[in-house]
N, C-alpha and C positions, 0 to 999 in steps of 0.2 A: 386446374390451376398449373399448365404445365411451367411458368414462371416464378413457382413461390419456389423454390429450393434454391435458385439462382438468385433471386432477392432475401432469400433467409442468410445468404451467403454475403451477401452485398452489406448485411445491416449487421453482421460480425467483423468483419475487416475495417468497416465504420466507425463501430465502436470499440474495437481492442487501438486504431491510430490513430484517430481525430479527435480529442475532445468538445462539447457541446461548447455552444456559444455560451451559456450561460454560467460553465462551470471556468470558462476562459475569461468571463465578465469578473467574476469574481476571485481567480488569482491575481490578475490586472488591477484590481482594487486593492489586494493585499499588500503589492507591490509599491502598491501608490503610499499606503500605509506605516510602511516599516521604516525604521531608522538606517537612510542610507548609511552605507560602509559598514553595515551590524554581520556577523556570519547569516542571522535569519535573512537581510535581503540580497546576502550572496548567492544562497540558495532558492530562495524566491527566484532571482536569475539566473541560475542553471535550469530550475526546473519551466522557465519560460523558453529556453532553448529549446529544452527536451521536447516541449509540446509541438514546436514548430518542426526538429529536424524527426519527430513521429509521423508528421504531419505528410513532411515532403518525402520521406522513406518508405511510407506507404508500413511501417513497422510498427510493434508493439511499441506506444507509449512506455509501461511498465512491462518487463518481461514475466512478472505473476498474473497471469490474465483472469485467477479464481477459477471461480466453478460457473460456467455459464448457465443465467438466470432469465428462463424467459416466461411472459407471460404472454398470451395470447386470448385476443378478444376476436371470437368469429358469428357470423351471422346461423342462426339454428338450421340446420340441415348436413353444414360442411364439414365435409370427411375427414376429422381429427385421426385419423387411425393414420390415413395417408400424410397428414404435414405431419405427424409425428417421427415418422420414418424419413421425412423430408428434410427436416431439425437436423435430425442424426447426422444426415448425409453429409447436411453442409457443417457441420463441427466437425466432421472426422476429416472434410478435405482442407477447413479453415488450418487445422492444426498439422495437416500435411507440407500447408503455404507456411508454415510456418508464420500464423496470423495468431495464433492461439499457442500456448506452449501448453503440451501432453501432461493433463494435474491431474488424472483420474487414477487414482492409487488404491488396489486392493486394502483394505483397512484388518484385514488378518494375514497376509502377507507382504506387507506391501509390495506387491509386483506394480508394473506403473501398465497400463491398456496401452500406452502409445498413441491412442487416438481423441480422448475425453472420452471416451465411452463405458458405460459400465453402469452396474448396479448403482439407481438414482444420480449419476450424472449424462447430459446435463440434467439442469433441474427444469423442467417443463409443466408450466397449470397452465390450463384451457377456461374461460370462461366467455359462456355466449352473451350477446345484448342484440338488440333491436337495431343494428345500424346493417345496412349492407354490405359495406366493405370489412376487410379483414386488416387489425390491426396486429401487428407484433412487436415486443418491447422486450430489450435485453438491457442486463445489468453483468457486468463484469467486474466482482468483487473479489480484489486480491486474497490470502492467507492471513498477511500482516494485520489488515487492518480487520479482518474478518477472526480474527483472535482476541481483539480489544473490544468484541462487544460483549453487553453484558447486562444481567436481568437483574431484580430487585423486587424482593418479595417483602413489603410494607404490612406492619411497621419494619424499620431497620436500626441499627446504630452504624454512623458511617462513619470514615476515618474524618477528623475536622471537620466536622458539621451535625454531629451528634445525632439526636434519635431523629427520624424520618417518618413522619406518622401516615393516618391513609388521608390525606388531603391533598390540595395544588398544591401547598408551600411541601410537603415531602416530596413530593412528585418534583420540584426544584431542585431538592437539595439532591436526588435521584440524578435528576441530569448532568447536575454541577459535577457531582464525583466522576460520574462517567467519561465528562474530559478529562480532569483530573488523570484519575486513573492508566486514561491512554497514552497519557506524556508524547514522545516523540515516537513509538510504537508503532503506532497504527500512521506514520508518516503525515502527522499535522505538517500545515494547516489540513484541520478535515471537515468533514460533513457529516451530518449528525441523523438521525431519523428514528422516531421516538415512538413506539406503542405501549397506550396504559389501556388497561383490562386485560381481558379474554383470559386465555390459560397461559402456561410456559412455550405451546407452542402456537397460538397465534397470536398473540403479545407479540412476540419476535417476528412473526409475518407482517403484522402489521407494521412495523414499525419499519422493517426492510420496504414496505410497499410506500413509505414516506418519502422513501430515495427517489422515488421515481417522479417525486413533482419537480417543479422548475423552481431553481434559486431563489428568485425574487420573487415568487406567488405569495401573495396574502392567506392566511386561513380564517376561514368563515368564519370559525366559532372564537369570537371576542375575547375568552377567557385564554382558548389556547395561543391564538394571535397575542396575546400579550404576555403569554410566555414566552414565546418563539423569540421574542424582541428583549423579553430578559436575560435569555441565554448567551442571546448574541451579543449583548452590549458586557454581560458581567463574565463571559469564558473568557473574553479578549483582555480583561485584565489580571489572568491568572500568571501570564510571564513565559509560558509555555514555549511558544512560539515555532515559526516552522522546525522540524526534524525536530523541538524539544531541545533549540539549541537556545532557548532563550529572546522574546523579542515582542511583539506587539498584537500581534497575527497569531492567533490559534485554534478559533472555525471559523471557517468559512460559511457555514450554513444548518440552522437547526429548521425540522422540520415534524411538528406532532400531530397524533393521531391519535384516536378515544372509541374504545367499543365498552361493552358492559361485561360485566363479570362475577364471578359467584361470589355469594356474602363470606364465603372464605377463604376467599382468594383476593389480593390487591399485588398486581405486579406491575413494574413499569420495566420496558424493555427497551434496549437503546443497542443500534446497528450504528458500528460507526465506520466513518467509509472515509480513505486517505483523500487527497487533494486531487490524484489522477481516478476523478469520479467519471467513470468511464459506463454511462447509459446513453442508450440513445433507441428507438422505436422508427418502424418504418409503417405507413398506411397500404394497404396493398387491395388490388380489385380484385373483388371476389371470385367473379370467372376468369382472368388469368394469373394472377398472383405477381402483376406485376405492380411497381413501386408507382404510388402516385404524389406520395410526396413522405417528410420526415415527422417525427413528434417535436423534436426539438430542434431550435436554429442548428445547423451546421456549421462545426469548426472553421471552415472558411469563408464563413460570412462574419468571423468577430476575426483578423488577425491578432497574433503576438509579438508585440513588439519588442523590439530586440533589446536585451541588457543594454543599459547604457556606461559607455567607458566611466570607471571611476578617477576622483581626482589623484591629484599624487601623492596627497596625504595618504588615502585612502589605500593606492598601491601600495605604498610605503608599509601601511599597517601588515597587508596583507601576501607580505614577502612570502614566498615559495621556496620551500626546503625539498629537494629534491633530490631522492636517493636510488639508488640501483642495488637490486638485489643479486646476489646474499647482502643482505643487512648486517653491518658489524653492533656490537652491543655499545659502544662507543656514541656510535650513531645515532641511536635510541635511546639511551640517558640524554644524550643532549637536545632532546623535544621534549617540549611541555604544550599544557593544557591550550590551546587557539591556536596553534602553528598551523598552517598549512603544510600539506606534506604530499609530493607527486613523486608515484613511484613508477619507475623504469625497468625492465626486463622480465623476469619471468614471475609469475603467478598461478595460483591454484586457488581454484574454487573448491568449496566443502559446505555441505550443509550437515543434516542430520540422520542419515545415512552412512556418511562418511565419519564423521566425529566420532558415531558409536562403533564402527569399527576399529578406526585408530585406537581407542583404550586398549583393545586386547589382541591387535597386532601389528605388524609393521607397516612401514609406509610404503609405496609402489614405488618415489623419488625421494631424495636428500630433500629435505624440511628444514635443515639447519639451516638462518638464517634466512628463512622464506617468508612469503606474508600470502595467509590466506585469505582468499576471499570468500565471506557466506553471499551465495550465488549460486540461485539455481536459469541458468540461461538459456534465450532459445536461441537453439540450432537450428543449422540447415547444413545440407551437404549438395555439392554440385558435383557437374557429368563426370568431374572426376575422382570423385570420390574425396574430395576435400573440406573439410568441417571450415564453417562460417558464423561468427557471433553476430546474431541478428538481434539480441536484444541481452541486456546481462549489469540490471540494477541490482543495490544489496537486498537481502534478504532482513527478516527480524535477529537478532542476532541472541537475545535471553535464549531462544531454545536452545541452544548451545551452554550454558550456565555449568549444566551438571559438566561438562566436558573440558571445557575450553582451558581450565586451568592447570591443568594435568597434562593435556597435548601439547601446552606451549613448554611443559616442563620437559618431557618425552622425546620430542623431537625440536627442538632449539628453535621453536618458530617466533622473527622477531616481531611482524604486523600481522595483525587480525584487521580484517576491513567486515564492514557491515554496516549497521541502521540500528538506531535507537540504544545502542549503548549497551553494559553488560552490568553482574554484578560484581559482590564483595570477594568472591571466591578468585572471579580471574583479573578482578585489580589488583588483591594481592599477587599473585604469581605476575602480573606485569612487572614488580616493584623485584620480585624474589628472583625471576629471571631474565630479567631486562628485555621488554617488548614492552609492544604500544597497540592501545586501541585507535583506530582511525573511523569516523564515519565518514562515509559517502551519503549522497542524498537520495534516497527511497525516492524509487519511482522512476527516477531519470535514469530509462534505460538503454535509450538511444545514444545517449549524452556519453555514457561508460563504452558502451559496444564500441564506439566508435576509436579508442584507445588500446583494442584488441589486435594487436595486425597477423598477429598468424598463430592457429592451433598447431601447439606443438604435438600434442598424444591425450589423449583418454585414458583413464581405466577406473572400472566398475560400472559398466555401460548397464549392466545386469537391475542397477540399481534404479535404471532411468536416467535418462537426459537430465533433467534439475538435480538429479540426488548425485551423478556420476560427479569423479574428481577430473577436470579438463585444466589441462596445461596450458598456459596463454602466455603468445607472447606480447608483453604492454607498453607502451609509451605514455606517458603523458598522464595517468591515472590521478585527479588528484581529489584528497580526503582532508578532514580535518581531522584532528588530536584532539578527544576528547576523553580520553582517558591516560593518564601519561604513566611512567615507571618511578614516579617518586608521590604516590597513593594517591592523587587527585582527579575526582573525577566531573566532568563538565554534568554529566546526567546526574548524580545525587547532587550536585548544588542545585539545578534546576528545580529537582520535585521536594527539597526541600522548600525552597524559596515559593515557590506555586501551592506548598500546601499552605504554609501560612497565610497564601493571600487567601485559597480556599476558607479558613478557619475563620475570614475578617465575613464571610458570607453567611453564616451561620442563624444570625438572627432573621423569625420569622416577615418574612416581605408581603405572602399573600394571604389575606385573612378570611 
């Protein structure tokens, strides 16, 4: 099959920039769904841009591409040893093109491979069947949202929805928390994929292999099909909404699956996966491996259609506060909670790497009056040696929790930029030293990249490309205010307001 490592390659570039028609079918519906002028359908419309200028960038959609997940179905005879090393090849050149961003991290040191390569990544299962051809299918599941899944060993007692026993209506109340739980985290609106039995670790296989059906498929079995269809009707009225910023829209898509299990075991497993649900499978011919068609529609067979201008009320609400760093503290008392806020000049990405440095020593640049961004980006460098932001969405921003409050005290930093909001520890230090939480919207990587115009320096290269602190210089950057300097925070009103809807769920539905 001297063509399959050239089509292994072709079906990663596919899936880290085109999203599937059907996962573009059903942002378009979210769209259709939300309460025009609300922050959730502003973001809905960024992240419709993103798809498209991914699209035509030929770029990572989101710049966390995960851990590449393939499975592969081949006809009995074919030389798994060989596409195995074929796999490798085209991962480590996908992530050369800077199609894939370098996640494969020593986990006792964390050194970063630079290539995805390394001990169990990528993650690759082989399974034969009776067809001739050779199928392969890849899922590219971020950090984010690959953090917010999460198992359930029944019986349970769960926060607002009380004990969870071993039946369908626990197995409900299992799912329900599950979104719950994720809030704007895992970069809602998301998609959900659900395994009940097996042990802890096929439970979660399964329920990951639930990803890989299509949107809109029906499930055979009656009882789960009418689950699938209770999740989706009753997650949508938790209030959640995209990024967790509040609104109508909170999955996009549940999908369950059912194996057997031991009499002393009952778990329900739940994989949950952001909005830029980024799978796709190609069909390949056996003796030469090349592509004879997709598993799923192709990204450009659904387009996305453009935000549409809002009115001028709608402008009006949506005024744009626009600031240039260094940020005065002046500045930053005077923002509250829904501002829009676009900032200009210099910037620094940090994740978790960087953070736990900072506690116990200095900064390589003046922080005073900076605004960080949690951002791990991919890069490129050209003939002349010049770094290029090829993709560079927020990050989850809670891992930073233990840190964030202390740094901003330490070094006078006045924005934090990121995703999904922070806690009690660095809302207060916003309040004690005048900064501001800002989210950006998860996923939209192309959408941010494109506001980077020139890398001013690096340093901690040592620590990896995503973990490294990179200097940018920014135009046009803009976030929302959801966490302000006068203790208000957009995310604990949310997951309050979303638990109590959770709590009105609570009474048994399925008997």
């Amino acid at each position: 099959m001297q063509q399959f490592q050239k089509s292994v390659y072709e079906l990663i570039v596919e899936t880290s920039t085109n999203l599937p028609g059907d996962v573009r079918r059903a942002v378009q519906a979210a769209r259709e769904r939300e309460d025009a002028g609300t922050r959730s359908a502003l973001s809905l419309s960024t992240i419709a841009d993103n798809i498209h200028m991914a699209e035509c960038n030929v770029s990572p959609i989101c710049q966390d591409t995960g851990m590449p997940t393939f499975i592969i179905h081949c006809p009995v005879g074919a030389n798994q040893i060989v596409m195995k090393r074929q796999i490798l090849e085209a991962v480590a050149q996908a992530t050369k093109d800077s199609k894939l961003r370098p996640n494969s991290v020593d986990s006792l040191t964390g050194a970063n491979s630079g290539d995805n390569l390394g001990p169990g990544t990528p993650v690759i299962h082989f399974e034969q069947w009776e067809r001739d051809e050779v199928e392969v299918k890849l899922i590219l599941k971020g950090g984010g949202c690959e953090n917010k899944n999460i198992q359930y060993s029944l019986p349970a007692e769960l926060e607002g929805l009380g004990k969870a026993g071993r039946d369908l209506d626990g197995i409900r109340k299992c799912i329900m928390h599950a979104v719950y739980q994720a809030q704007g985290q895992g970069c809602s609106a998301g998609f959900i994929g659900v395994g009940i039995g097996g042990d802890r670790t096929s439970g979660y296989e399964l329920a990951k292999h639930q990803l890989f059906r299509e949107v809109d498929d029906v499930n055979e079995n009656p009882e789960l099909r009418k689950l699938e269809e209770y999740v989706m009707e009753h997650a949508n009225t938790l209030g959640i909404g995209t990024m967790g910023f509040g609104g109508q829209v909170t999955l996009l898509g549940c999908k369950v699956g059912v194996m057997n299990r031991l009499p002393a075991s009952f778990f329900v497993s739940v994989a949950y996966n952001c909005w830029a649900f980024r799978r796709q499978g190609v069909l390949l011919d056996q003796a030469t491996g090349a592509i004879n068609g997709w598993s799923y529609p192709r990204g450009t067979e659904v387009p996305v259609q453009a935000a549409a201008a809002g009115s001028a009320e709608e402008d009006e609400e949506r005024k744009e506060i626009v600031l240039t760093t260094p940020i005065s503290e002046e500045q930053i008392r005077a923002l509250k909670v829904g501002d829009v806020v676009v900032i200009n000049g210099m910037m620094h990405t940090g994740r978790d790497a960087l953070h736990k440095y900072l506690m116990d020593h200095d900064s390589p640049v003046d922080l005073n009056g900076a605004a960080i961004y949690h951002c791990g980006p991919v890069m490129s460098k050209d003939q002349s040696g010049e770094w290029h932001v090829r993709a560079a969405g927020p990050t989850t921003s809670i891992r930073e929790e233990p840190y964030q409050g202390d740094i901003i005290k330490k070094f006078g930093i006045r924005a934090v930029i990121g995703k999904g909001g922070m806690g009690p520890k660095t809302l207060k230090a916003l309040g004690e030293h005048g900064a501001v939480y800002l989210n950006a919207i998860g996923g939209a990587a192309q959408y941010y990249a494109r506001c980077f115009k020139k890398v001013e320096g690096v340093d901690f290269m040592e620590f990896g490309i995503p973990e490294a602190m990179w200097h940018l210089q920014t135009e046009g950057f803009a976030a929302i205010v959801t966490m302000d300097s006068h203790g208000n925070s957009l995310h604990a009103d949310v997951e309050k307001d979303s638990l109590a809807k959770l709590s009105a769920l609570k009474e048994p539905v399925f008997k």
